[in-house]
LODO-534034 format. One record per residue (C-alpha): residue number from 0; residue in three letters; x, y, z. Coordinates in steps of 0.2 Angstrom, whole numbers, always signed. Layout:
    k    r      x      y      z
  NUM  ALA      X      Y      Z
...
//
This chain:
    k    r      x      y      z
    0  UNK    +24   +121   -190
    1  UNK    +19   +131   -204
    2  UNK     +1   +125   -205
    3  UNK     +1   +131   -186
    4  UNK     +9   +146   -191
    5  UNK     -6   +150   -205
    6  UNK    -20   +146   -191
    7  UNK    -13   +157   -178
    8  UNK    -13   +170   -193
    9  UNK    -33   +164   -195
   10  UNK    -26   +162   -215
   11  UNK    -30   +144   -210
   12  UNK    -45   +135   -201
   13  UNK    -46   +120   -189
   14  UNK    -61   +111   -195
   15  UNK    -60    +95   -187
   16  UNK    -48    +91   -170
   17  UNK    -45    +72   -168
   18  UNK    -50    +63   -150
   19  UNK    -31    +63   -145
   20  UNK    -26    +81   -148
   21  UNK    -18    +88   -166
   22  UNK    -27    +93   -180
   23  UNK    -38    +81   -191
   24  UNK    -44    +91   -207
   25  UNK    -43   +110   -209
   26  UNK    -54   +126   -221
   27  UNK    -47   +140   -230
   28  UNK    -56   +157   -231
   29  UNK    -63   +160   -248
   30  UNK    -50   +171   -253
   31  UNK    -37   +164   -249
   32  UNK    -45   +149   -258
   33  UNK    -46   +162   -273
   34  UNK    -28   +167   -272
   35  UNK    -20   +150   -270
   36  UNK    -28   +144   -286
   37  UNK    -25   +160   -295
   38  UNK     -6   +155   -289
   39  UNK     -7   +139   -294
   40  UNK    -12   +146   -312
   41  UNK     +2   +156   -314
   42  UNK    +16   +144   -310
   43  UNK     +8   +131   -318
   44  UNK     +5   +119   -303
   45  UNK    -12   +117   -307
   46  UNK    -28   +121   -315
   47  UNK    -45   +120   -309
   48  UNK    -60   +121   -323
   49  UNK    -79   +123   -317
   50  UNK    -91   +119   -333
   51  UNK    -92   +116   -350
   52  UNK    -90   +133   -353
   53  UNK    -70   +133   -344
   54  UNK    -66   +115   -353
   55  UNK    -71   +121   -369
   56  UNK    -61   +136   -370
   57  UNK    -46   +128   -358
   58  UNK    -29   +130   -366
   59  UNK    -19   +116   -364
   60  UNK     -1   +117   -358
   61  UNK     +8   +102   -365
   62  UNK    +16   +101   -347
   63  UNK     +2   +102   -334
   64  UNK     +4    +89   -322
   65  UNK    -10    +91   -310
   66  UNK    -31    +98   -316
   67  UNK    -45    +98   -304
   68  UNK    -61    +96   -315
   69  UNK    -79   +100   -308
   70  UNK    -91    +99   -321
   71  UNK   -104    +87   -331
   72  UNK    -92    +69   -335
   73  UNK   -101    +72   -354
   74  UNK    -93    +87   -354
   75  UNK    -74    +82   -352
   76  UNK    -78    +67   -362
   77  UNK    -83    +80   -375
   78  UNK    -68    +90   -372
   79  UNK    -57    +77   -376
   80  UNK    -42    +88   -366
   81  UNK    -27    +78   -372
   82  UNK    -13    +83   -356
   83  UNK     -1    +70   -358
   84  UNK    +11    +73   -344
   85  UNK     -5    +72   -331
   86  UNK     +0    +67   -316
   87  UNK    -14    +72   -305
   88  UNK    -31    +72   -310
   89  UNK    -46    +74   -299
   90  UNK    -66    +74   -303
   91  UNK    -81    +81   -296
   92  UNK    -97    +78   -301
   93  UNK   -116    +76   -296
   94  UNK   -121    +63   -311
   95  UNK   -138    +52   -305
   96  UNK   -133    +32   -308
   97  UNK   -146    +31   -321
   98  UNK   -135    +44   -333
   99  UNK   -129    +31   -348
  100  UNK   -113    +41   -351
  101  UNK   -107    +35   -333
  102  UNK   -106    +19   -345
  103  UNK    -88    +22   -352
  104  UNK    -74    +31   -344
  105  UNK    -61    +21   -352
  106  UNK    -56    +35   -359
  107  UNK    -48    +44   -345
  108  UNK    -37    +28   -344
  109  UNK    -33    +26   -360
  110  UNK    -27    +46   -363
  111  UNK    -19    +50   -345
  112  UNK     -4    +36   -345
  113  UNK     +5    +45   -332
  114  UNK     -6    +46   -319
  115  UNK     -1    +44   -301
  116  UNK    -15    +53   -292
  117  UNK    -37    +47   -300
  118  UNK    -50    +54   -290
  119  UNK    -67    +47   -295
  120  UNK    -76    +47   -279
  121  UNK    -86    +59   -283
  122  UNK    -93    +50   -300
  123  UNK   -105    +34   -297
  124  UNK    -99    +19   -311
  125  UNK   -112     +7   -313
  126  UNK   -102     -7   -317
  127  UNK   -104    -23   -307
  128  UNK    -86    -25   -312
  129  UNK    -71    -17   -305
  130  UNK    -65     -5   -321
  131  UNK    -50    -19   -330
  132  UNK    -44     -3   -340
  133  UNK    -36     +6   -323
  134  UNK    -23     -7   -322
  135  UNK    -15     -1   -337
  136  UNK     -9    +15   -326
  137  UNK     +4     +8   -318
  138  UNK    +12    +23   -312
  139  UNK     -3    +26   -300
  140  UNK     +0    +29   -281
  141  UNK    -17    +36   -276
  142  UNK    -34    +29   -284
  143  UNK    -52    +32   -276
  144  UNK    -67    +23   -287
  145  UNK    -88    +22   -282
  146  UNK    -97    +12   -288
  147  UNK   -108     -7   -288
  148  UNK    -93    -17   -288
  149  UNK    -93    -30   -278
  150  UNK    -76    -36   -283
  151  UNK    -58    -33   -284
  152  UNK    -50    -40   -299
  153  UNK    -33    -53   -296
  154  UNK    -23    -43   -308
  155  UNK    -27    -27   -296
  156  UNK     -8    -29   -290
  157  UNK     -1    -22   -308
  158  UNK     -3     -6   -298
  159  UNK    +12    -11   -288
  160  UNK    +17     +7   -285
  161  UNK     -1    +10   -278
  162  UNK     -2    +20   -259
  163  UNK    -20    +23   -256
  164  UNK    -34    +14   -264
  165  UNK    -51    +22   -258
  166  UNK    -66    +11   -263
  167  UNK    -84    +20   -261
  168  UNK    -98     +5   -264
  169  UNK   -115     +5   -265
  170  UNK   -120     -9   -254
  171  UNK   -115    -28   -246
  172  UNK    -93    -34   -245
  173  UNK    -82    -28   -257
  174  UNK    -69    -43   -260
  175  UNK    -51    -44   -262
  176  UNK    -42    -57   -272
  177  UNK    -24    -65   -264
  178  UNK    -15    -54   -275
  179  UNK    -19    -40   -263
  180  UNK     -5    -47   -254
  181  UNK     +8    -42   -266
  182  UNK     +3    -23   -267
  183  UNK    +18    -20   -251
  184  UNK    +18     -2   -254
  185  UNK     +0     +1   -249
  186  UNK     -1    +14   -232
  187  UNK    -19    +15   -234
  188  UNK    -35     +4   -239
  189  UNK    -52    +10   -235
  190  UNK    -70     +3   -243
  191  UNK    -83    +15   -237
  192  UNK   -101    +15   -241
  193  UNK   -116    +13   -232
  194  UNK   -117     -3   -222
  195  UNK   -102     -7   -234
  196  UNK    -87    -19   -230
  197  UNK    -73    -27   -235
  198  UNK    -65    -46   -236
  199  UNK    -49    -49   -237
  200  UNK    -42    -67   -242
  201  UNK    -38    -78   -225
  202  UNK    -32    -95   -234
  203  UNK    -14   -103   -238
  204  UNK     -5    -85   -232
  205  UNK    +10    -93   -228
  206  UNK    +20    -91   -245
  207  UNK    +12    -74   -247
  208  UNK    +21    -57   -242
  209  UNK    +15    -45   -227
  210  UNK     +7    -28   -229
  211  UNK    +20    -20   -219
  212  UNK    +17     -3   -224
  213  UNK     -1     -2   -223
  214  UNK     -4    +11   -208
  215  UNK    -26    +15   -209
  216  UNK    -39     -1   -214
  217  UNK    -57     +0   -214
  218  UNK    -69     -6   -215
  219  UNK    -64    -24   -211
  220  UNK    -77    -39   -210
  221  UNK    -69    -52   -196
  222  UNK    -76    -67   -192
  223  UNK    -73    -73   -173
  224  UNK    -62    -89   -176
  225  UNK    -42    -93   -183
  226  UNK    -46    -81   -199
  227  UNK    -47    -65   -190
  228  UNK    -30    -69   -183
  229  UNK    -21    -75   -200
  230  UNK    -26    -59   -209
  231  UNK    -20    -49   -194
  232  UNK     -5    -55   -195
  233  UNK     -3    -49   -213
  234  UNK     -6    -31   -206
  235  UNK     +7    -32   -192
  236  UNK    +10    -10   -192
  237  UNK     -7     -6   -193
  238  UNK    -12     +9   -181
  239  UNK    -28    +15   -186
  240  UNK    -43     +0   -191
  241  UNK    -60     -3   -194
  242  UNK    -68    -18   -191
  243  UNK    -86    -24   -193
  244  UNK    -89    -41   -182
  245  UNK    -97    -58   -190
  246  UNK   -102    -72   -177
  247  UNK   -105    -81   -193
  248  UNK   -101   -101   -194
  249  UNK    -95    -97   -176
  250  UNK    -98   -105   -159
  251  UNK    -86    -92   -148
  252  UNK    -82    -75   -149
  253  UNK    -66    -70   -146
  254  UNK    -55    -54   -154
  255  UNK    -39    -54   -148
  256  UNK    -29    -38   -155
  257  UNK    -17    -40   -144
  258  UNK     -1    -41   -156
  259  UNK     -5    -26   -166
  260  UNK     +7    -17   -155
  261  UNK     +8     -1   -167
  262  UNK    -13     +0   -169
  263  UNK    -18    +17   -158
  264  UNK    -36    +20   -165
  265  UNK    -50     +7   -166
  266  UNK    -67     +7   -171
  267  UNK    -77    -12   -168
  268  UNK    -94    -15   -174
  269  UNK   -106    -29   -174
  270  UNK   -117    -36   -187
  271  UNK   -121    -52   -178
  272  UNK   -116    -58   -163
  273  UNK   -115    -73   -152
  274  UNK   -126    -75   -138
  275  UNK   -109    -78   -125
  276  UNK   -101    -61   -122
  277  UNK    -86    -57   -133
  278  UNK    -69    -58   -126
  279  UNK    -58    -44   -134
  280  UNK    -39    -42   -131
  281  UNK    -31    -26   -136
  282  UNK    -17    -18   -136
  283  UNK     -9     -8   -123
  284  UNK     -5     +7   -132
  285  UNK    -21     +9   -139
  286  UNK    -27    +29   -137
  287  UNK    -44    +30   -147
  288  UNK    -58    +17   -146
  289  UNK    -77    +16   -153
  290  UNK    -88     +1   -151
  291  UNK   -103     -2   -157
  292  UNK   -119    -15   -159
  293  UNK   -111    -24   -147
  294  UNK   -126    -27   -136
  295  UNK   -117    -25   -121
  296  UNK   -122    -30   -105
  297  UNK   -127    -14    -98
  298  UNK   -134    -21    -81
  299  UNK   -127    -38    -74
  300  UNK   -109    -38    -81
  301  UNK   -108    -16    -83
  302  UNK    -94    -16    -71
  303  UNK    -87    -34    -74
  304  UNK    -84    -30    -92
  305  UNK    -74    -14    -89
  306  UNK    -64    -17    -76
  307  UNK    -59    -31    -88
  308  UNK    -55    -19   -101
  309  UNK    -48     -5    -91
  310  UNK    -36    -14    -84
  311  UNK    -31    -21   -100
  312  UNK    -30     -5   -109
  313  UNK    -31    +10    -94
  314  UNK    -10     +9    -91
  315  UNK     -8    +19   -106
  316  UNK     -8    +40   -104
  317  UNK    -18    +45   -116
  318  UNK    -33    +34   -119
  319  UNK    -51    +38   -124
  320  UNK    -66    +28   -127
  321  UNK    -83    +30   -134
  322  UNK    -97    +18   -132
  323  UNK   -112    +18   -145
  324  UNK   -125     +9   -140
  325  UNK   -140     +1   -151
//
């Protein structure tokens, strides 16, 4: 209600609308970007510093929880700004990969203990390793890393508290270990990257617990046989997933989605496909769908295949779908 109210005052702007109506991201005018941070300032809410020149001269305040950093990461490693009630701490940088000082960041884990919020998505780590020093902030419920990892590590679930874990990579699957599993208060898991996907663990699941809390997922590998459907089940509330399809070491091709009864937006790609046509089950309550790669059958089967799908999916009152074709 008050976010409308600030756009109807044009003190807010829509930006982005989503396909089934509300509001997906929205701007502010310059100066009203101006003022809120000046605000922020004053009451102490946060600070944002641009430079070496504002780090260096940056007076601390023993009891700043939240600092917005856009500068050079040689540059706060050189300022060494010791905020130990940090609870939010966010950096922006243009650093090239080949910087050696991208090396080391441990020390932004081992000053900020009470962290909750670490944005990194802006700064590239060159480790093939997934950084083993973020565990020790335990307190974390938001954490958003890029780099070449290609790995989770199994203690990864010391971070029980954790919400959101954003993982930017540079290229190929990003895998989970089974102890993802245990991480119950995750709402949203997203590996992005170019061509960049993620594999979650689909063996012995039985003794392990469900992610019942987990609402957006992308970007998923799933392989058209019985593993697809054990790791679905672990995701039971999901309502917004990304999938990237596998025919790989299968014969059929089948993607039933069908008991994902609170997904409402999904996106399907393919990497590689089976020469049969894939048979997808959704969900009847399903508002928003994009599939592509697919190859589909634009001639002989064009109508076949969606009257098979509408009449799965068309009894719902608010349902869009975009087709991307290769």
């Amino acid at each position: 209600e008050y976010l409308m109210d600030l756009n109807g005052r044009n003190l807010v702007m829509v930006a982005k609308k989503r396909h089934i109506g509300g509001v997906k991201t929205c701007r502010i005018h310059d100066l009203l970007h101006e003022f809120c941070k000046e605000k922020a300032k004053e009451e102490n809410f946060l600070q944002v510093l641009r430079g070496y020149g504002e780090l260096s001269t940056f007076n601390e305040h023993p009891y700043l929880e939240r600092l917005s950093i856009w500068s050079k990461v040689e540059h706060f490693k050189k300022s060494r700004l010791f905020c130990p009630q940090l609870c939010s701490l966010l950096l922006f940088s243009q650093i090239e990969e080949s910087d050696s000082f991208m090396a080391d960041m441990s020390f932004v884990f081992g000053i900020y203990k009470k962290l909750r919020v670490l944005d990194l998505e802006q700064i590239f780590l060159p480790h093939k390793v997934f950084p083993k020093e973020v565990e020790a902030l335990v307190e974390l419920r938001y954490l958003g890393v890029q780099g070449a990892m290609s790995s989770i590590p199994f203690t990864i679930d010391k971070l029980s508290d954790l919400e959101t874990f954003v993982v930017i990579a540079e290229s190929g699957t990003v895998s989970f270990p089974d102890t993802i599993w245990n991480m119950t208060k995750l709402r949203h898991l997203h590996v992005v990257g170019w061509n960049v996907t993620c594999s979650l663990p689909s063996e012995n699941l039985e003794n392990t617990s469900d992610l019942w809390n987990l609402d957006t997922l992308s970007t998923l590998t799933v392989t058209l046989d019985d593993r697809a459907a054990n790791i679905m089940r672990k995701v039971p509330n999901v309502r917004q997933l990304k999938i990237q399809l596998s025919a790989a070491e299968c014969s059929v091709g089948c993607c039933n989605l069908s008991h994902l009864s609170s997904l409402e937006a999904l996106e399907v790609l393919a990497e590689s496909l089976p020469s049969n046509p894939v048979e997808f089950s959704f969900p009847l309550q399903l508002k928003e769908l994009v599939l592509g790669g697919l190859y589909l059958p634009w001639i002989d089967r064009y109508l076949s295949f969606f009257l098979a799908l509408l009449t799965e999916i068309l009894c719902t009152s608010n349902f869009q779908m975009w087709l991307c074709r290769k």
